[in-house]
PADREN-766958 format. One record per atom (N, C-alpha, C): residue in one letter; atom name; y, z, x. Coordinates in Angstrom, 2 decimals. Layout:
{pt "A" "CA" {Y Z X}}
...
REM end
This chain:
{pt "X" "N" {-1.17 0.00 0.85}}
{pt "X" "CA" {0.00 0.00 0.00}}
{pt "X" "C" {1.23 0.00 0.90}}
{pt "X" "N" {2.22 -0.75 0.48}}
{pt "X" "CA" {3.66 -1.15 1.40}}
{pt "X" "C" {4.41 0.04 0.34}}
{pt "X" "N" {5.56 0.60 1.00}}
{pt "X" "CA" {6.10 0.99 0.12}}
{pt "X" "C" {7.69 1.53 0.83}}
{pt "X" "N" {9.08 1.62 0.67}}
{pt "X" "CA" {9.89 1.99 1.44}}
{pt "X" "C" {10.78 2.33 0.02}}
{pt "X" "N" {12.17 2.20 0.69}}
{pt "X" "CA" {13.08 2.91 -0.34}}
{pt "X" "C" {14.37 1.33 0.16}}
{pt "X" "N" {14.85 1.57 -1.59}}
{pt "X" "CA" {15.66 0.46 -1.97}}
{pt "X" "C" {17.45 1.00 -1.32}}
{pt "X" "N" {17.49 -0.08 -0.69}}
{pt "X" "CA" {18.82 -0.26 -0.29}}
{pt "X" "C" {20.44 -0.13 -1.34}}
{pt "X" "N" {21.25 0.84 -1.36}}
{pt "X" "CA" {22.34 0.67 -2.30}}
{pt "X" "C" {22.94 -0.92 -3.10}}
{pt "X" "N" {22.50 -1.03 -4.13}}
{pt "X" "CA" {22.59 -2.13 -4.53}}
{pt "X" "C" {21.72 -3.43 -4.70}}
{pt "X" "N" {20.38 -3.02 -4.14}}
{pt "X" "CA" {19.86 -3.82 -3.76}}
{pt "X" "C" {18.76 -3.76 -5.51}}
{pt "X" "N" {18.42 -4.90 -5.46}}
{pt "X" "CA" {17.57 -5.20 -6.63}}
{pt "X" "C" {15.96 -5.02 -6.13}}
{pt "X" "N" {15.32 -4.16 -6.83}}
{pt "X" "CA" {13.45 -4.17 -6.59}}
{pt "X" "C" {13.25 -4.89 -6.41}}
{pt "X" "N" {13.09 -6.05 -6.56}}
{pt "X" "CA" {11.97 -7.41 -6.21}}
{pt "X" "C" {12.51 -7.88 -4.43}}
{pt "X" "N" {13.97 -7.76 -4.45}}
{pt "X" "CA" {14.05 -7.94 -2.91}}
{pt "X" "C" {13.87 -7.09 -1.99}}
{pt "X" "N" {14.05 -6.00 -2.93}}
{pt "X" "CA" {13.53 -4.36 -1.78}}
{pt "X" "C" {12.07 -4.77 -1.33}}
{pt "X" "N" {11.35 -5.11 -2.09}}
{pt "X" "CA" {9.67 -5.35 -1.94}}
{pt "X" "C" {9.65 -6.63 -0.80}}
{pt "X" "N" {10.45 -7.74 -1.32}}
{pt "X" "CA" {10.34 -8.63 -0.10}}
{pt "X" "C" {10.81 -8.22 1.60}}
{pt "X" "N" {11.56 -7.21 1.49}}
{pt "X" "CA" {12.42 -7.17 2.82}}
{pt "X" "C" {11.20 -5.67 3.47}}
{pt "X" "N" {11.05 -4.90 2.42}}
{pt "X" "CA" {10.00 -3.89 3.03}}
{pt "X" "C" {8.43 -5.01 3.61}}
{pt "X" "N" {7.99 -5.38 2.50}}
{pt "X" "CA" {6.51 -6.51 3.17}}
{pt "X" "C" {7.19 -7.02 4.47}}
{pt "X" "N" {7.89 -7.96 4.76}}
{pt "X" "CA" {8.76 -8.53 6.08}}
{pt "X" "C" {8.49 -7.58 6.59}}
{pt "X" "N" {9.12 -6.22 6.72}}
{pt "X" "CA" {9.40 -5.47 7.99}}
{pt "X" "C" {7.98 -4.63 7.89}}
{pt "X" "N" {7.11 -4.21 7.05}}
{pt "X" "CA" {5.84 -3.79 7.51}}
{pt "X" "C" {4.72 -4.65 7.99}}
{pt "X" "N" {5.16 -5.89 7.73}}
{pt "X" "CA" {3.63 -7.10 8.15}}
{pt "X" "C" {4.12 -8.05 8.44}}
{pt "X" "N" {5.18 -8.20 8.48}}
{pt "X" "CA" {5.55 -9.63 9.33}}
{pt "X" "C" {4.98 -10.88 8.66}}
{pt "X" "N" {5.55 -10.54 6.78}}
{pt "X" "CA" {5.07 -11.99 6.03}}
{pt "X" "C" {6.28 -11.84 4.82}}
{pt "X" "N" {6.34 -13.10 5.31}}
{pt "X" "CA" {7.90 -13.02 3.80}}
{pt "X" "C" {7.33 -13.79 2.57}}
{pt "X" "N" {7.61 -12.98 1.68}}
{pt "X" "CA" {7.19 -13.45 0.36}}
{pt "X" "C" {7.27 -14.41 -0.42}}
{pt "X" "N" {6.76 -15.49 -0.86}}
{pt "X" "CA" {7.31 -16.67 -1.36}}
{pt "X" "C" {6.71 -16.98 -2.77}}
{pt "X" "N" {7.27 -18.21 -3.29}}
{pt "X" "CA" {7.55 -18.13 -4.49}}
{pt "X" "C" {5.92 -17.99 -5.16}}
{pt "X" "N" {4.92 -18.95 -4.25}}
{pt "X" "CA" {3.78 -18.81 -4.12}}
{pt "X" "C" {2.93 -17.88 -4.54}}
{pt "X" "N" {3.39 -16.32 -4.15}}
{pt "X" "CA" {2.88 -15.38 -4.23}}
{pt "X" "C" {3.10 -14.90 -5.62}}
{pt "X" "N" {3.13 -15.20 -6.35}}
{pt "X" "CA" {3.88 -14.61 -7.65}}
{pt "X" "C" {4.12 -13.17 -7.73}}
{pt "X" "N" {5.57 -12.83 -6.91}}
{pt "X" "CA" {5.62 -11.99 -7.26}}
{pt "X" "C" {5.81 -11.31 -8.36}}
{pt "X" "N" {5.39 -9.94 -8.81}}
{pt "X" "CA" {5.93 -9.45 -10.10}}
{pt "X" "C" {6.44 -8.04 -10.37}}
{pt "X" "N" {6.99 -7.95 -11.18}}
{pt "X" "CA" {7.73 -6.44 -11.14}}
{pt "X" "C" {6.46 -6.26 -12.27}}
{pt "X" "N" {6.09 -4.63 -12.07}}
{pt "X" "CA" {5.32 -4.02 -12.97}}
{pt "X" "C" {5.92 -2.86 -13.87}}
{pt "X" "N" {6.04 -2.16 -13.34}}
{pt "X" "CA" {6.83 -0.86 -13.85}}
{pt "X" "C" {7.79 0.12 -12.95}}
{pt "X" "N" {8.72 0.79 -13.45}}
{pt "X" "CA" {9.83 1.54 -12.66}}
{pt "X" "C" {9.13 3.26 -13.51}}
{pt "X" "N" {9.04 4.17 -12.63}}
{pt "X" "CA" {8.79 5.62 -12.99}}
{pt "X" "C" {9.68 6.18 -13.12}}
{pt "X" "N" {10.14 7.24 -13.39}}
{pt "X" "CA" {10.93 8.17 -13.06}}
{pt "X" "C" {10.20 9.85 -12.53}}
{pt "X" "N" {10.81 10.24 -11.65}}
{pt "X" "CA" {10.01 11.30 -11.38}}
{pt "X" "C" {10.65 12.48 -10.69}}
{pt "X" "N" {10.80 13.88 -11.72}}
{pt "X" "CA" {11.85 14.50 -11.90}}
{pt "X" "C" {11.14 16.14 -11.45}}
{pt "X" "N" {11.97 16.43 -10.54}}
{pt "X" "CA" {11.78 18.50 -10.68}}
{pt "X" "C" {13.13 18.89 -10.79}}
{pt "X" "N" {13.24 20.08 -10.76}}
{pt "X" "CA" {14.50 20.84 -10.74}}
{pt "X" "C" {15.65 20.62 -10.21}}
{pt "X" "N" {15.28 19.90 -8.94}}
{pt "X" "CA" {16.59 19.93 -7.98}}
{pt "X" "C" {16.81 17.87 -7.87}}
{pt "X" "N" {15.93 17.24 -8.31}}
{pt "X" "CA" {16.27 15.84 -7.75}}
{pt "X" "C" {15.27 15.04 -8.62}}
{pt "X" "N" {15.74 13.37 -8.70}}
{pt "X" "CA" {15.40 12.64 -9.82}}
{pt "X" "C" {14.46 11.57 -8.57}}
{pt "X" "N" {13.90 10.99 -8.71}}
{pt "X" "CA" {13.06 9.62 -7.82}}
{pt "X" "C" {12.47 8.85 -8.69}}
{pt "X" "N" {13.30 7.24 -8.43}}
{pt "X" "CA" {12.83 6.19 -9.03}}
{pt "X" "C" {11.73 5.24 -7.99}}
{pt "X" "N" {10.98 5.22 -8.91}}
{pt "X" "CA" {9.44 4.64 -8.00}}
{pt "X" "C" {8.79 3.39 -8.94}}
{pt "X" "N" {9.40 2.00 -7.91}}
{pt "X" "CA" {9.19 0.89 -8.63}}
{pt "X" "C" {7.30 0.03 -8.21}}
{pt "X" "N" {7.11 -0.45 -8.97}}
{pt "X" "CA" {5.63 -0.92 -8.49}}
{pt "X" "C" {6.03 -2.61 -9.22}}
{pt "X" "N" {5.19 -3.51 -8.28}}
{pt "X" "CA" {5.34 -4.42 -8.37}}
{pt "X" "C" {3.96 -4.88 -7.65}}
{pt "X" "N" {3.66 -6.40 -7.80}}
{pt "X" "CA" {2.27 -6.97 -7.08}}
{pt "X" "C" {2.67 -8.22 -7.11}}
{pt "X" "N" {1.90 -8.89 -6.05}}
{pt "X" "CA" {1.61 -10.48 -5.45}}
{pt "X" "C" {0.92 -10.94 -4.94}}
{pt "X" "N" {0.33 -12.20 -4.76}}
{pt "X" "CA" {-1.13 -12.58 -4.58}}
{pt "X" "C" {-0.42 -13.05 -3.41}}
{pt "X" "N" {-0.82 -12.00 -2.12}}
{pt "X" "CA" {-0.97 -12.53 -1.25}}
{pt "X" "C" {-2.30 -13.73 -0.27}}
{pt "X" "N" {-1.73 -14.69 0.33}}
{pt "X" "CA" {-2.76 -15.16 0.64}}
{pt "X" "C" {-4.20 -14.96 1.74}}
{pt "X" "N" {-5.37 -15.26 1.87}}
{pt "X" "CA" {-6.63 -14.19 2.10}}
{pt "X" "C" {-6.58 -13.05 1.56}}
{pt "X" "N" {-5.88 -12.79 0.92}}
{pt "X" "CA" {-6.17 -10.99 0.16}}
{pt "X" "C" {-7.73 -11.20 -0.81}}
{pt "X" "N" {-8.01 -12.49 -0.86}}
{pt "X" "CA" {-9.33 -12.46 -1.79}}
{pt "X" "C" {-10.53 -12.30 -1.12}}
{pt "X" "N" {-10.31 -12.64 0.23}}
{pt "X" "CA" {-11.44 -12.53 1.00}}
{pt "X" "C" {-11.69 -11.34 1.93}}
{pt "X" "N" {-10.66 -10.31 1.87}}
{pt "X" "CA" {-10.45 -9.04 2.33}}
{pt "X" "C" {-11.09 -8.00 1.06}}
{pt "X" "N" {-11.17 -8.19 0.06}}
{pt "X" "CA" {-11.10 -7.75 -0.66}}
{pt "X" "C" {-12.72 -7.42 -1.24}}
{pt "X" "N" {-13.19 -9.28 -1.26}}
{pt "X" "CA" {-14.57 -9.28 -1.80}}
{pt "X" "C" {-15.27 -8.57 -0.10}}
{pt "X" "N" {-14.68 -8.73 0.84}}
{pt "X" "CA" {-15.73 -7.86 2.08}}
{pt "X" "C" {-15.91 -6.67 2.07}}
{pt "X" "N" {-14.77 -5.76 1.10}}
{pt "X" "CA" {-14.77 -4.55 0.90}}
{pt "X" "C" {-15.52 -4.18 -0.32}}
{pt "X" "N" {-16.42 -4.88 -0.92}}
{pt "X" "CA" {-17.08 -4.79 -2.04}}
{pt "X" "C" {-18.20 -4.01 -1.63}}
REM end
């Protein structure tokens, strides 16, 4: 799982492209379909955290995947 924190202003779907880039050294393309899934919210006493999930078919991810079967 990739996961970082969104830049002031910055929109989820490019937060996800610029975090994948800087954790794996693969930029996301249109190819991949990316998609937004859902935004959380996630709250205690002292502070609020928004936690976005999104997915994309990266390419060989099918063959990584069925080896882990």
């Amino acid at each position: 799982m990739i996961g970082g924190g969104i830049e002031t202003g910055e929109e989820p779907t490019n937060t996800i492209r610029r975090e994948v880039l800087e954790e794996t050294n693969y930029l996301i393309n249109n190819n991949d379909k990316l998609e937004y899934i859902r935004k959380y919210n996630i709250r205690d006493k002292s502070m609020m955290t928004e936690v976005y999930f999104s997915k994309a078919h990266f390419p060989g991810f099918d063959k990584l995947s069925d080896s882990m079967r």
